[in-house]
N, C-alpha and C positions, 0 to 999 in steps of 0.2 A: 264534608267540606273539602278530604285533601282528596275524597276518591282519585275526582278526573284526571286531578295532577297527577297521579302516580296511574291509575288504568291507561290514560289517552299516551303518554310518551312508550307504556310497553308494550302497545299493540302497535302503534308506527315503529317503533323497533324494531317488533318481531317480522313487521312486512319487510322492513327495507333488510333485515338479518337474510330471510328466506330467498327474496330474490338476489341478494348480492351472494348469498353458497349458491345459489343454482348457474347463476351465470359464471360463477367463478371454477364451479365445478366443470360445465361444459366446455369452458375455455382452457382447462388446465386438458382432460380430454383432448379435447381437438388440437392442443401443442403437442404433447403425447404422440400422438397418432399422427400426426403431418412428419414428425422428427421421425418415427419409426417407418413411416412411407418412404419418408426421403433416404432413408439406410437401405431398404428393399430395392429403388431405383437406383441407389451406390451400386451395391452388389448385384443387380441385372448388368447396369454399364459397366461395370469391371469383366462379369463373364463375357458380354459382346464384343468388348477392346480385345481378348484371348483371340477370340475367330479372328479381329481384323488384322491384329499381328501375324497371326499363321498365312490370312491371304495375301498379307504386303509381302512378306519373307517367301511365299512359292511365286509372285507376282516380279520380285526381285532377284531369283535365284536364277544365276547366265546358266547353270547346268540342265535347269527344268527348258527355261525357253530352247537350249541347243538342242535338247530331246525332241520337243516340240516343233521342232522345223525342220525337222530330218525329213527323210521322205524314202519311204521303204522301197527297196527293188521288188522284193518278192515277199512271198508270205513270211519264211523264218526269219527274213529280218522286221518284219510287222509284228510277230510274236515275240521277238525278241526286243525291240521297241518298247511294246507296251508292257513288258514287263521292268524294265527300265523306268518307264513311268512310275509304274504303279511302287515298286520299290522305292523311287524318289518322292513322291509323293507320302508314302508310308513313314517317312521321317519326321512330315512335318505334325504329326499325329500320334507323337508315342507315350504323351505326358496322359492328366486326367482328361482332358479337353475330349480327350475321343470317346468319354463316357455315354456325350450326349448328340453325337455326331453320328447322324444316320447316312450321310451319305455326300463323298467330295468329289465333282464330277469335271472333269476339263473337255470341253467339246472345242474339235477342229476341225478345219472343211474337209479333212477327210477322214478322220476318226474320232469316237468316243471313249475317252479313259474314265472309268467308274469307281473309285475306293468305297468299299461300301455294300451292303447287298438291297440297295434300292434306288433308284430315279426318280424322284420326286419330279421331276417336270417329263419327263417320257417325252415324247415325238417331238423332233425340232420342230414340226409344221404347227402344231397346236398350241406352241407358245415364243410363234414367233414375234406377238408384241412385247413380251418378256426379255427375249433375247434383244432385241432391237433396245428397247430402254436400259440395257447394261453395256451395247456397243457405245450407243449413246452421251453417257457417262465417263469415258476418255478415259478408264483406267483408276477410277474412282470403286469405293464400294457402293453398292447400292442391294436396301434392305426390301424383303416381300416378305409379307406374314400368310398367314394361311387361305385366308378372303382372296391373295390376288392368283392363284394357283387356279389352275381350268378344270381340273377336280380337286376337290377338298384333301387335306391331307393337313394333320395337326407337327408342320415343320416348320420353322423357320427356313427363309432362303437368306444367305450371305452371296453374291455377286460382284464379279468385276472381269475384265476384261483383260487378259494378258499380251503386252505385245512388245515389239523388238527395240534395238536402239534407233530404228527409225520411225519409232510410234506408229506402227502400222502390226494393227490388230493380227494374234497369230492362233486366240483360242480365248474361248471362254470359261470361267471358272466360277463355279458356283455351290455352296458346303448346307446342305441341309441341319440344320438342329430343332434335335428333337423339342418342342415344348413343354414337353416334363420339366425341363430345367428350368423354365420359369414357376411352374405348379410348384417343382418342388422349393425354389426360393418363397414363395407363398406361402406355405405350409409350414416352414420354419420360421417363420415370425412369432411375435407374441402380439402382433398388433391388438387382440383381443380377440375371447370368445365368440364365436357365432358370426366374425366380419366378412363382408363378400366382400373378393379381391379381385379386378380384371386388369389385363392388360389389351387397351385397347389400341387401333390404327389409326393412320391421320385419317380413314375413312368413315370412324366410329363403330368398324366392325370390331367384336368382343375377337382377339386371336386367345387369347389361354385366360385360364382363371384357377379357384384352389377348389373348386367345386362345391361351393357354399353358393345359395340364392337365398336373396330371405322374402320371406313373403310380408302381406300388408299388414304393419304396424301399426298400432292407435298413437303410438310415441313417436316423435318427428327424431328421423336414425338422420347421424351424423355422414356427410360425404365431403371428400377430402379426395386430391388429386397431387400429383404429381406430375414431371415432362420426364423421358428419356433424354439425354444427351445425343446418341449417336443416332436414331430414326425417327424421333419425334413422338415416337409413340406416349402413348399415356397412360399410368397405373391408375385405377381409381379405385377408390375402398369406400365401401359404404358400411357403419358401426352402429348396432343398434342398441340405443341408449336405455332399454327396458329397466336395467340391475341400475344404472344409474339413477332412475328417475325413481325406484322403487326406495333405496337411499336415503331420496333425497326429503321422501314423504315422511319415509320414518325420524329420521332427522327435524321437520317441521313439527309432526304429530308429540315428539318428545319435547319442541322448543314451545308447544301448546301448553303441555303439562306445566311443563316449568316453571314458563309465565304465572299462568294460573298459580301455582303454589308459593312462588316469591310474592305475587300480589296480593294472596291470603295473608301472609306472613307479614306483606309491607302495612296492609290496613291494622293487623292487630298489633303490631311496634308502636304505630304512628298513634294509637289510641292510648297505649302507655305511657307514649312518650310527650303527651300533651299534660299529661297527667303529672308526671315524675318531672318534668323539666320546667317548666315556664316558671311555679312557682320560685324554686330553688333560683335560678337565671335572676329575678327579681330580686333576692337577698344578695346575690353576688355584685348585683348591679349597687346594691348601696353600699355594702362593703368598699367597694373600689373607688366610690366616691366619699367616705370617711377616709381611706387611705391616703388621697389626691388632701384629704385639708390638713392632714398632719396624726390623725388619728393613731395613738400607739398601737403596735399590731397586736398586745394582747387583751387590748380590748374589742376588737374585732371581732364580729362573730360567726359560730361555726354553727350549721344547719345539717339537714337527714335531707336527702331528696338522690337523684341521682349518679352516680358511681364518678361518671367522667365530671360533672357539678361540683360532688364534694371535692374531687381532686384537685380543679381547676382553684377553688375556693380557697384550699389548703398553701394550695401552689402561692395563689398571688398573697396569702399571710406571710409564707415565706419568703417569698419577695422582699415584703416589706419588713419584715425581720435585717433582710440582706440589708436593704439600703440603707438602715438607720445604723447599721454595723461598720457598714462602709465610708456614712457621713466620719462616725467616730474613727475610724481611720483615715480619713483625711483630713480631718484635725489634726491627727497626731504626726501625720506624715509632714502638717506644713510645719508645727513645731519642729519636727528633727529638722526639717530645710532650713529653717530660720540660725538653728542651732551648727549648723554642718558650711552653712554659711560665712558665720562667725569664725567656726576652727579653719577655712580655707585664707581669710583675711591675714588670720595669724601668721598661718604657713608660709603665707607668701613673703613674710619678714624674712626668714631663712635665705631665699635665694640673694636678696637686694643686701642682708648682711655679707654672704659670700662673696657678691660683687665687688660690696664695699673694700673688703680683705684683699682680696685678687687688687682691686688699683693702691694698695698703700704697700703691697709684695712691689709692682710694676714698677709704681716711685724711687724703692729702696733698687731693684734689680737698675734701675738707670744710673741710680746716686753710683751704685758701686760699680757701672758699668758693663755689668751684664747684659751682655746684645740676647745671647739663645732663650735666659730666662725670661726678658723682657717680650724679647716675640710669642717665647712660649702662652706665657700671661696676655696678652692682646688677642693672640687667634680664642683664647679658652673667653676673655669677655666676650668677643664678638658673638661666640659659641653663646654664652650666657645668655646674655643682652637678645639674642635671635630666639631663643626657646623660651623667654619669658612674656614672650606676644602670644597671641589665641594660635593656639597647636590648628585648629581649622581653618586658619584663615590662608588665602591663596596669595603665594607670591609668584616673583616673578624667578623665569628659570636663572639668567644672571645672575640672582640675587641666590639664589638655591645653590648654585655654583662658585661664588666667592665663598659660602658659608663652609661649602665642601674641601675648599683651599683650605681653611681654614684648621676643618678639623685632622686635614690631612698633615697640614706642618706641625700637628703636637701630637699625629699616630709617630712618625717620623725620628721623632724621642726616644719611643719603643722597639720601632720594626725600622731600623735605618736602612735597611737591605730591599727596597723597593722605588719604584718610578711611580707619578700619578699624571697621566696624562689624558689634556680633552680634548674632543674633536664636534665642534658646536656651529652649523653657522651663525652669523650675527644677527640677520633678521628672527632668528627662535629664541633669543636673549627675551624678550617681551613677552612672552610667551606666558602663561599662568599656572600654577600647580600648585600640591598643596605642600605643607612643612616638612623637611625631616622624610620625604619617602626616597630619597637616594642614599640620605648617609647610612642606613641600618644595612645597605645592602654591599657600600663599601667597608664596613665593620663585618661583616661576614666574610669579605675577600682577603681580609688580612688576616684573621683569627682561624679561618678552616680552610682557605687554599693557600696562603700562601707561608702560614709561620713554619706549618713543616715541612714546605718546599725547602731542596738543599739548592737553591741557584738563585738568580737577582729576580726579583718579584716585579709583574708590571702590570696595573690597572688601570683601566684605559675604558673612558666615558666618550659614548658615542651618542647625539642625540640628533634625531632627524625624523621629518613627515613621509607617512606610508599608507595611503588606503583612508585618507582624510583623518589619520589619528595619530598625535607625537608618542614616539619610539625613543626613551632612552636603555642603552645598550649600556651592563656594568660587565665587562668582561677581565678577565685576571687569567695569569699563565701558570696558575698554582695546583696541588694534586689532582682538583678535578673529583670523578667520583665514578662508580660502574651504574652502567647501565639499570643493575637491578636497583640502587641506590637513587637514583632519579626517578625510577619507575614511582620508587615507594612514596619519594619527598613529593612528588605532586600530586599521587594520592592522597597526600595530608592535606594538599593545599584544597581537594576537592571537598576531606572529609568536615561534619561537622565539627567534629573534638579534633583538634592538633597539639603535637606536642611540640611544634616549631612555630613557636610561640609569635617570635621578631617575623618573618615570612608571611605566615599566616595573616597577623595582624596587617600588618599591608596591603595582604590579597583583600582582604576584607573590606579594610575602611576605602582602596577605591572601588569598589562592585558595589559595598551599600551607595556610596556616594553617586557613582555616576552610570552603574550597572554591569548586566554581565557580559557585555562586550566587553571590558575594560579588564584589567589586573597584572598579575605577573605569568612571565611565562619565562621558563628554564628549560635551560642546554647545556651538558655536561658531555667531557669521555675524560675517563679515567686518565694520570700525568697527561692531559692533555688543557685543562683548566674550564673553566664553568664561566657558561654567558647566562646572567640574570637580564632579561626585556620588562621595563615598564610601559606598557599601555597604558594612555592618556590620551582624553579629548584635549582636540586643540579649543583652547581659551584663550583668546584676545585681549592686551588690556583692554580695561573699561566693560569688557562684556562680565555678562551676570552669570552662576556657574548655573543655576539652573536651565540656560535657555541650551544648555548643551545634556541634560539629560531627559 
């Protein structure tokens, strides 16, 4: 019954497997060898650019052409002339270049200078459509491979025309190179085994190759081309894909095997596994349905049948072990809430009795006409009265700021040696944020920068919009801190565990709140005093805090 499903998908498989490595292989190949082509025709154009520099630089040299236009009275100055040449000429030939340079010839209407022990074009009359195609050229190079020579000769010709500052032709120049140096660029390649490699003319005559030919293959051989830059000529390589297709058999006849043995394997599984499963499946299927009605899980029952079956079976007992553990835990959790609820009721008598005390001290401080204690007493209710509303809920920045007067006129008791000054505009008065996130951080400026400063103390609230988010600035002129000391405190702010507890808790409650855009940010230098920045979305009255996160 399951054959076909399992034989029919792994024989489309194995076809679409075998043609996608063969084409994959051939294409990996032919990158291969297009990329190793195209480095063969780097390094032929790099050798060719060497000749053309050497013929610009003797084509450009005022010393060559003033040789060249001399004009002998007599024989010893014609032999002494052309040795003049040939020594100047010998210059430009001293490096590796003259390895493959058979022969650098300057012809002029009345003599021939030859570097070299050969002439590869011999008799002007026999190649004077040669010569005529490089007058032609104005001074340019112009390349001939071995095809356009009147007798064969395996050279390159390099050609141009040299002449005066009034462009008027005074001799012609032309440097034979040997073709070994393309053979032998050929033969250092890795392009592969057994590859035939030509370099052929804009004529499609073969001028050099590495001396491979391959004869008629039954396997279709890989051909790949390249251009020359400077003559147009063309590399071609043809790669005979024998070892690769031989590969690639071996590779099918093994993914034969294979097959065949996972699909032996899959039909004798799939027979045990009709066997060993479906039963078993069927008891789990009731099980899970006595679970679903309430059924205790140790009355559940446990079965023999297959490994991953039983586990599953076991698993979901467990399960339901868990949940009815967890119901009882949640019982018991809403009892302690119910219970935890009550003792916060309580608690909350504490503060409202404190209040209560705080205004019958206020009463007696006025009877007896105490102004300092009575102010004292009024900023500490106001204090009260403002921290016994929901610590989360959003007020407004004026309102966060009168509170902050506040608790500054009863720090003031303590630390009389200090200034608090604000700098707010009016429209950000409205503004929303949450409880209590500035005063912990002007408690910090008086307790660590400024009590053991020896000079007048001065904290100064800056609040202002920046990059569409409010900026308030606690800045203090107190010791400040070193560099390494900042480094580490905002390491804490990063880390998960802190032991800057007050900081911390700030950074936190607005990043859960409004995210990681948002938080604190610090600035220290040592006696030079520490800027605390809170980042805050701007919140509008009447706007909702969530449409800002």
């Amino acid at each position: 019954m399951f054959t076909p499903l399992i034989v029919l998908p792994v024989v489309i498989g194995f076809y679409y497997f075998a043609d996608a490595y063969n084409r994959s292989n051939r294409e990996t190949v032919s990158n291969y060898s297009q990329q190793a082509l195209q480095y063969i025709g780097e390094k032929i154009d790099l050798e060719l650019s060497k000749y053309e520099t050497i013929s610009k630089q003797m084509f450009n040299d005022p010393e060559l052409q003033r040789l060249l236009m001399e004009k002998p009275k007599d024989r010893y100055e014609q032999v002494n002339l052309t040795q003049q040449i040939m020594d100047r000429m010998n210059l430009f030939f001293s490096g590796e270049e003259r390895q493959y340079v058979r022969a650098c010839v300057i012809l002029t209407p009345q003599n021939r200078y030859k570097f070299g022990n050969e002439d590869p074009l011999g008799s002007t009359e026999s190649n004077v459509p040669l010569f005529k195609m490089i007058s032609d050229a104005g001074g340019k190079n112009v390349w001939f491979g071995p095809d356009a020579l009147p007798i064969y000769n395996p050279v390159f010709i390099l050609a141009r025309s040299i002449r005066n500052y009034d462009l008027q032709e005074i001799a012609k120049l032309y440097i034979a190179i040997d073709t070994q140096m393309v053979s032998d660029l050929f033969n250092d390649t890795n392009l592969g085994q057994g590859a035939s490699i030509q370099l052929i003319g804009v004529n499609q005559a073969i001028l050099s190759d590495n001396g491979i030919h391959l004869v008629s293959d039954s396997e279709r051989p890989l051909r790949i081309t390249t251009l020359l830059k400077h003559n147009k000529w063309t590399i071609s390589a043809v790669l005979p894909l024998r070892e690769t297709y031989v590969i690639i058999r071996r590779m099918s006849l093994m993914a034969i095997w294979i097959s065949l043995i996972c699909v032996s394997i899959e039909l004798f599984v799939t027979y045990w596994f009709g066997i060993d499963v479906i039963i078993p499946v069927r008891k789990l299927l009731v099980n899970m349905r006595l679970g679903i009605k309430g059924t205790k899980p140790e009355e559940l029952q446990k079965f023999p049948g297959a490994v991953e079956i039983r586990e599953l079976n076991d698993t979901f007992i467990s399960v339901m072990f868990e949940i009815h553990h967890l119901i009882d835990e949640v019982v018991k959790n809403q009892t302690l809430k119910r219970e935890a609820e009550i003792k916060l009721l309580q608690n909350q008598l504490s503060p409202h009795f404190l209040y209560n005390t705080l205004n019958s001290i206020r009463w007696m401080a006025m009877i007896q006409q105490q102004d300092n204690i009575k102010e004292m007493v009024d900023s500490l209710i106001k204090l009260l009265t403002y921290s016994l509303r929901n610590t989360n809920q959003l007020v407004e920045l004026g309102e966060e700021l009168a509170v902050l007067r506040d608790y500054v006129a009863i720090q003031k008791v303590r630390y009389q040696n200090f200034t608090f000054s604000v700098q707010v505009e009016t429209e950000l008065y409205k503004l929303r944020l949450l409880k209590f996130i500035v005063q912990p951080l002007i408690e910090n400026s008086l307790i660590h920068g400024l009590s053991s400063a020896g000079q007048m103390g001065e904290i100064g609230l800056h609040a202002f919009v920046q990059n569409q988010k409010l900026h308030i600035e606690i800045a203090d002129n107190g010791i400040g801190m070193s560099e390494t000391d900042l480094d580490s405190l905002n390491a804490e702010l990063r880390s998960e565990s802190s032991e800057k507890i007050g900081l911390r808790n700030i950074h936190d409650r607005i990043r859960l709140l409004y995210g990681n855009d948002y938080g604190l940010l610090l600035d220290s230098k040592l006696q030079a005093g520490t800027r605390v920045t809170v980042v805050l979305p701007i919140i509008s009255e009447g706007e909702r805090e969530e449409s800002r996160l």
